[in-house]
Structure formats: C-alpha cells, structure tokens
C-alpha positions in Angstrom: -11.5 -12.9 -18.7 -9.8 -9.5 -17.8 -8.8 -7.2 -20.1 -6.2 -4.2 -19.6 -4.9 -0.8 -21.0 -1.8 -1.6 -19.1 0.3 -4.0 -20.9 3.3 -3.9 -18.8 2.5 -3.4 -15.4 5.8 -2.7 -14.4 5.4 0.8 -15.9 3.5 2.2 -12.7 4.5 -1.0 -9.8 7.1 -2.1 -9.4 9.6 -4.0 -6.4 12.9 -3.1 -6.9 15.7 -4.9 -4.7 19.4 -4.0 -3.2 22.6 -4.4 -1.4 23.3 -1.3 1.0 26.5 0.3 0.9 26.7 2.2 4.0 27.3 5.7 1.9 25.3 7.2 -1.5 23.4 4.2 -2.8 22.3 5.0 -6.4 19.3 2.1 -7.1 18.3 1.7 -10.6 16.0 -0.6 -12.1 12.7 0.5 -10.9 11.5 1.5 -14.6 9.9 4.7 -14.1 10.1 7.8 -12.0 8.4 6.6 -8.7 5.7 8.7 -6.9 5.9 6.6 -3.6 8.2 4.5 -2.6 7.9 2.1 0.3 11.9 0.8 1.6 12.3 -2.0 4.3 15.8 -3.6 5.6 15.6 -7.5 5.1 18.3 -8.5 7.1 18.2 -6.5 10.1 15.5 -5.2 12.6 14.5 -2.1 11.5 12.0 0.8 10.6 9.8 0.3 7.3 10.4 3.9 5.7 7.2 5.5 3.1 8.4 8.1 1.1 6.3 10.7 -1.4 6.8 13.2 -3.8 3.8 15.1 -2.0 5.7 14.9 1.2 9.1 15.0 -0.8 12.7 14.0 -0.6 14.1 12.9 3.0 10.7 13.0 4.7 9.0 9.7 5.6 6.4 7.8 7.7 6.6 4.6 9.3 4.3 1.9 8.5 5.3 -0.1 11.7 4.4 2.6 14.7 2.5 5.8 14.9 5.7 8.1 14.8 4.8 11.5 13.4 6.5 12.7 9.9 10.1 12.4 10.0 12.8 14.2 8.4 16.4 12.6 7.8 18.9 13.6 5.5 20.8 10.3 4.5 17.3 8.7 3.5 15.8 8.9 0.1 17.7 11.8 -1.2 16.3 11.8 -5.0 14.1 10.4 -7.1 15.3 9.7 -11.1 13.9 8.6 -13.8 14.7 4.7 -13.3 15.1 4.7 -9.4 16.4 6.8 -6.4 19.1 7.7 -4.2 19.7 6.9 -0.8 22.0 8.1 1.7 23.5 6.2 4.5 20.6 5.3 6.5 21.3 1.9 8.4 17.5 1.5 8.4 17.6 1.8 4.6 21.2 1.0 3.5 23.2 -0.7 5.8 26.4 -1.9 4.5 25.8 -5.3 3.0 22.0 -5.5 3.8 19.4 -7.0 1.4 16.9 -4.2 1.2 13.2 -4.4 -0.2 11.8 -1.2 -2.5 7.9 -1.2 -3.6 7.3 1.8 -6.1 4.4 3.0 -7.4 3.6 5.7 -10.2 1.3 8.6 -9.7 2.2 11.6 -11.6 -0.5 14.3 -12.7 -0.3 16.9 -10.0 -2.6 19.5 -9.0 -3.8 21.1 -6.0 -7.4 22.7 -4.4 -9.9 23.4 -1.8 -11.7 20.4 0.2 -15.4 20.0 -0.1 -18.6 18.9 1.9 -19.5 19.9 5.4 -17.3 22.2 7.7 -14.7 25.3 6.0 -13.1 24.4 2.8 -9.1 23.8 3.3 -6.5 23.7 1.1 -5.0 20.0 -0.5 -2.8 18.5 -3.2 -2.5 15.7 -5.3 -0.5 13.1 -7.4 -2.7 11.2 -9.4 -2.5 8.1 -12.2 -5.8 7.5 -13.1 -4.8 4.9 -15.7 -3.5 2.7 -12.5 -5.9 3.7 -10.0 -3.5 5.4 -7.9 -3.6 8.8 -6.1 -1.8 10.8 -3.0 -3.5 13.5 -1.6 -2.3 15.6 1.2 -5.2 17.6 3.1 -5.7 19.9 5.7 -8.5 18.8 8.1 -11.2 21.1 9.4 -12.8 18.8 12.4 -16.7 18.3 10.7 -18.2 15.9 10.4 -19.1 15.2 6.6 -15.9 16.8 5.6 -15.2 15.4 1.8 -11.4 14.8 0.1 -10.8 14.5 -3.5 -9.2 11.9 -4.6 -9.2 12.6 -8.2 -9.6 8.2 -9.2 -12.6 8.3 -11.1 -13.6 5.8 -10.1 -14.3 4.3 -6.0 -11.8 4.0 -3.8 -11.0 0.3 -2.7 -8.3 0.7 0.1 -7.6 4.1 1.6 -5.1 4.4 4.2 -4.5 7.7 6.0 -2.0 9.4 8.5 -1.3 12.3 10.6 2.1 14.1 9.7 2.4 15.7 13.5 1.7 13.9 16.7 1.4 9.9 17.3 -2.0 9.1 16.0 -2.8 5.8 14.4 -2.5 4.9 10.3 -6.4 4.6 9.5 -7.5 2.3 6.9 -10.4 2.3 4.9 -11.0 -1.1 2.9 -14.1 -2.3 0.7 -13.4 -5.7 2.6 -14.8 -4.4 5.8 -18.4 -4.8 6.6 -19.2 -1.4 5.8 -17.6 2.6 6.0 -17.8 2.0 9.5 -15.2 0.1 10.6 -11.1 0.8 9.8 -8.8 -1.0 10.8 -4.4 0.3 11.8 -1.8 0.0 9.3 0.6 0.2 12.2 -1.7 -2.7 14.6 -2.1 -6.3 14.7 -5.8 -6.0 16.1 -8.7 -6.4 14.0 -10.9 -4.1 12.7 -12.2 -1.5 14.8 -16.0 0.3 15.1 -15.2 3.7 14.0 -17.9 5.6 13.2 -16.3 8.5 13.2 -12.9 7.8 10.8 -14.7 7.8 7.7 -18.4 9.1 8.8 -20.0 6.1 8.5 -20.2 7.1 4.8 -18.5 4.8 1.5 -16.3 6.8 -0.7 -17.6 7.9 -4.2 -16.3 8.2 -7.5 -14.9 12.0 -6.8 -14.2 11.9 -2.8 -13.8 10.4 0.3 -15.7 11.4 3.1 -14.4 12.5 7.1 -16.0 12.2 10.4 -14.2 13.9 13.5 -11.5 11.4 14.0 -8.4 12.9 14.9 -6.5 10.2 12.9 -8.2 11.8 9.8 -9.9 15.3 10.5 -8.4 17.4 12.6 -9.1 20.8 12.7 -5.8 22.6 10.9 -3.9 19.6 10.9 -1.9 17.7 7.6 -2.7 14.2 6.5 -1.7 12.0 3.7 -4.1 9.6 2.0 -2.9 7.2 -0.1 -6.0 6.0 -2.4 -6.2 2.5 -4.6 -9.1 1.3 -6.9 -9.0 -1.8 -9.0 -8.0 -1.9 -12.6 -8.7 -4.5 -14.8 -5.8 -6.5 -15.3 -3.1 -4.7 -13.2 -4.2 -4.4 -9.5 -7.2 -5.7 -6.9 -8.4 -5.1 -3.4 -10.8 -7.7 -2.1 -11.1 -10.2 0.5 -11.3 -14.4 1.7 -12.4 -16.2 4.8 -9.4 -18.7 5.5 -10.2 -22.4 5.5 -7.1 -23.7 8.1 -6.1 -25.8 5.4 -2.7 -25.8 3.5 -4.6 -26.3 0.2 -6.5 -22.9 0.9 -8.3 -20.4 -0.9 -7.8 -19.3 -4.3 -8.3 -15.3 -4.6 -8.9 -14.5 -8.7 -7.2 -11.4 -9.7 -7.3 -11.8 -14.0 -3.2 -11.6 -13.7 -0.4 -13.0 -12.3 0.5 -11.1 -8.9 3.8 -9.3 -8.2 2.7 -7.9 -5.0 0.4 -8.9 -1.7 -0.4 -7.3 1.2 -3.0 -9.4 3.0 -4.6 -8.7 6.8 -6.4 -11.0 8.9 -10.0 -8.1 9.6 -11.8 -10.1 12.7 -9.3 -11.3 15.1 -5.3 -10.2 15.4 -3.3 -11.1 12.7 -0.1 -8.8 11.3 0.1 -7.2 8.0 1.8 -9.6 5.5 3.9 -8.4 3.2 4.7 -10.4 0.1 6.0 -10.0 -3.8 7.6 -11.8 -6.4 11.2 -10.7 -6.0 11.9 -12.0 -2.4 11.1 -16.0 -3.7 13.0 -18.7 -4.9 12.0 -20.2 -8.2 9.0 -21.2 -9.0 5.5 -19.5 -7.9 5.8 -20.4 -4.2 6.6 -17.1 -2.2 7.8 -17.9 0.9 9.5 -15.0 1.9 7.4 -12.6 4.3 7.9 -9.0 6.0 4.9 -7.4 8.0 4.2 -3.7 7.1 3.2 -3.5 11.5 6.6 -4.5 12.5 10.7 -3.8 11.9 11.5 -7.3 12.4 13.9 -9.1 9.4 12.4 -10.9 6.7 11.2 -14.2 7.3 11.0 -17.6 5.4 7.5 -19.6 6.2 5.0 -21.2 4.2 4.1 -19.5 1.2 1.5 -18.8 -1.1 1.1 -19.8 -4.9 1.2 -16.3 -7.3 -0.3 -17.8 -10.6 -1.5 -16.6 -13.8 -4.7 -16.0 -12.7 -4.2 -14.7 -9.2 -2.9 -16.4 -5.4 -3.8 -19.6 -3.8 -2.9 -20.2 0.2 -0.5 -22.8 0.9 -0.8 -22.8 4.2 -2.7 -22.9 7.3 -1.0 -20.6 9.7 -3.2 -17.7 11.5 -2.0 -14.7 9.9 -2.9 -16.0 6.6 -5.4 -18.5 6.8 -6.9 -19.1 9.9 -10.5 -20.8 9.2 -13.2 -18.4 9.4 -11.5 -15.5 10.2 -11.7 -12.4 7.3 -9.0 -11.1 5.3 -8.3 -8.0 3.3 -6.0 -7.9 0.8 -4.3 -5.8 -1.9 -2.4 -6.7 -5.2 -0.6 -5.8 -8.0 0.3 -7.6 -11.5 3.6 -8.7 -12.4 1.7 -9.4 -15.9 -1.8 -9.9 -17.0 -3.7 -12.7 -17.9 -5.1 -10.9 -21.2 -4.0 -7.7 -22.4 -5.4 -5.5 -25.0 -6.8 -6.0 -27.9 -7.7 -9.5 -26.3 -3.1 -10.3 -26.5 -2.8 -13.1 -24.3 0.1 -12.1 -21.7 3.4 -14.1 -20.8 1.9 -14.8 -17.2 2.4 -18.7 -16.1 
C-alpha cells in the first residue's frame, strides 16, 4: 500500500489546457507557480516548446529535434503564481488552437561548484525535494568522472540532459535501461544506444550524477540543463514493462491514480508517447496521444486504462505494446491511492 506526504498532487504537477488567442494569452489554472513548463499545439503541426526558470522567460528547447536554446519573445513571457503568460507564438497560441501545458514545481534555488574528476565548474539549481524534482544547469569540463549535483536526496530515476548551443542530441538516463551504460534520445525514435561515455558507465547516487566525455553531456566550457526525477511514494514513478501484443496488456502499479505518462519503447524504434488525464473523454480510457520526438497534432488511437492503482495497456500497437520489446516510462498522480496518516484518497 503506498503512502504519501503529498496529498494533493496537483500542488507540484499539474496539465493545464487552452484555447490560443493569437495575442497575450493569460493561462490560469495551473495551481502553483511552475518551475518548468512543457507547451505543445494540439491542433496543428508544430514545435513542442520546454521552458525553465533556470533558463528563464522566452528561452526554450525543443523536445522534438536537437535545435540549440532558443530565444523568442512572444513565447512564455511570465510565470505567476497560478499560471503563465504567453505571447503570440503560433507554435504555442495560435488563434483558436487547443494547446497542451505540463507543469511541474521545483522551487529551492541555489547554485555551486561541480565535483568529481576533471576542474570544478560553476552550476545552479531548482530543487523540490518533497516531489523528487530538480533542474540543474552545469558547465561541463570534458573528464571523464565529472560528477553533477542534483540536490534529490535520494537516486535519480530518469535524467534527461541537453546542450544549450549547437545541435547535439537530448541524452536520457533511465533506471529502465540495462545499466548506466546505455541512454537513449528524447528527440529519436531509435532504441536505446551503447553509450559508454554519456553517463561513464557509472549509476547516479543519492547526491550526483556522474559524466563521461560525451559531448551531449560534458563538454569542456559548454551549458547544459538536466532535468532530474526520482520516485515518491504516492505521487510519481519511473519504471518499466515488456509489452505482451495483446490489447488486454500489462498492468504497471504505481500506488495512485496517474495524471500523466510518458512511455518509450528501449530495444527497437518506437516514439515517445505522450499521454495525461486532461486530453480524454470520460471515463479512464485515454486515448488521446502526442509524441515528445515529433510536432505532429494530437492524435486519437487506442488508449490505455489510468486507474486507482496505476495504467493498464489497452492495446497492442508497436509504440506501446509490442510483445517482448522494453519500455520505459514515467508518471505522475492525479491522486493517491492512500494518503497520509493512512487517508484513503478519492482516486477511482
């Protein structure tokens, strides 16, 4: 049975939706003063746009492609304390468009001096401890063994990293890959790769993350960001499945009732599937699907089942459920299945 310290899990995640407007689009309903928000057009092909507070206001990556950091004035403009303001980006607010927000919380700041092997460089932070979240932007120095704090407490389950200058790849690191080893591309459809030299060969720890001489992760001089997840009982998880090719598939136990997937097929191509409890009809079916890899409109295909307990495959298609193949997956609660003080939640 899981237990919690967060009640409401809409305090630190949270998917906010919206009609663009063409002009200043003042969203509310977010709930809280996001630290990273994550803005995708619906209804027309178009760029997936991943804002910070570390990076700041009008400055963005895309999820999709390998584009450098962007700046853009009529993007994200603001951040307040129950939404955001956006200007009139067609990507993020065309007139009349369904558009998708994720938002998470962060929010204890501070800054230092890297660690392990190779010269000490200077990074920041935005850290929630209480929801396992934490953005860290670091300045590589090229060694191997070159370690990032990533201020959690606790191990990092899913780390995905980017270059702000050039076109190098989004690097992922994920406890549902054989080992630290392999990564696999936010911004790919291919599996995972051997990458020896992303994370060093070496697992993450309780305080850091560890480098190898990637230039995706560890140039010499160069800026990244690092967005860093763990699990927390009751409110988010990063695991895996093997798919059966069945639409009666597997069931993946989370101890809440999900709000938010992103799920990736690790050992053969598959895209990154985007889904959350907004975008559905009624009912715990969520048929409506984005891919973080691509700036194509939303689509509507077979779904999977967000329950109290966690997500259940409804389907046998190859992204999702392909038998044998590997999956990675991250999620957050809409509410959980027991809260504190042993307080059953409202999750069906």
């Amino acid at each position: 049975m899981a237990y919690t310290t967060i009640n409401k899990s809409t305090d630190y995640f949270n998917t906010k939706l919206f009609t663009g407007n063409g002009g200043t689009n003042v969203v509310t309903g977010v709930g809280f003063n996001s630290d990273f928000t994550w803005i995708k057009n619906r209804s027309t092909t178009g760029n997936h746009a991943l804002f910070d507070k570390i990076n700041g206001v009008t400055k963005y990556l895309n999820s999709n492609n390998k584009n450098e950091l962007a700046t853009s004035a009529p993007t994200l403009t603001a951040w307040s304390s129950d939404g955001f303001t956006i200007g009139s980006s067609t990507d993020l607010n065309g007139n009349g468009n369904g558009i998708a927000s994720w938002n998470w919380k962060a929010g204890t700041t501070g800054s230092g001096t890297t660690t392990g092997s190779g010269t000490g460089k200077a990074y920041s932070y935005s850290v929630s401890a209480v929801s396992g979240f934490s953005i860290v932007k670091y300045i590589g120095n090229g060694s191997a063994g070159h370690t990032i704090p990533h201020h959690l407490g606790a191990v990092p389950k899913l780390i995905i990293v980017k270059k702000l200058s050039g076109s190098d790849d989004w690097k992922v690191y994920s406890s549902g890959l054989p080992d630290a080893s392999k990564s696999i591309k936010l911004d790919e459809t291919g599996s995972y790769d051997n990458d020896a030299i992303a994370w060093n060969s070496t697992a993450p720890t309780n305080s850091v993350f560890t480098l190898g001489t990637a230039g995706a992760t560890n140039t010499n001089d160069s800026t990244y960001i690092a967005y860093s997840f763990t699990d927390v009982a009751g409110y988010s998880k990063f695991g895996s499945y093997v798919g059966n090719g069945n639409s009666d598939g597997p069931f993946n136990y989370c101890g809440f009732k999900p709000a938010f997937v992103m799920a990736k097929k690790t050992t053969a191509t598959g895209g990154w599937q985007l889904r959350d409890n907004k975008r559905t009809p009624a009912g715990n079916l969520t048929n409506n699907l984005m891919y973080a890899n691509a700036s194509s409109v939303e689509q509507t295909t077979d779904g999977v089942d967000f329950l109290s307990n966690g997500w259940k495959l409804r389907n046998s298609a190859g992204d999702s459920n392909a038998s044998g193949d590997t999956y990675i997956y991250m999620c957050f609660a809409a509410a959980p299945l027991v809260g504190s003080n042993n307080i059953p939640s409202t999750a069906k």
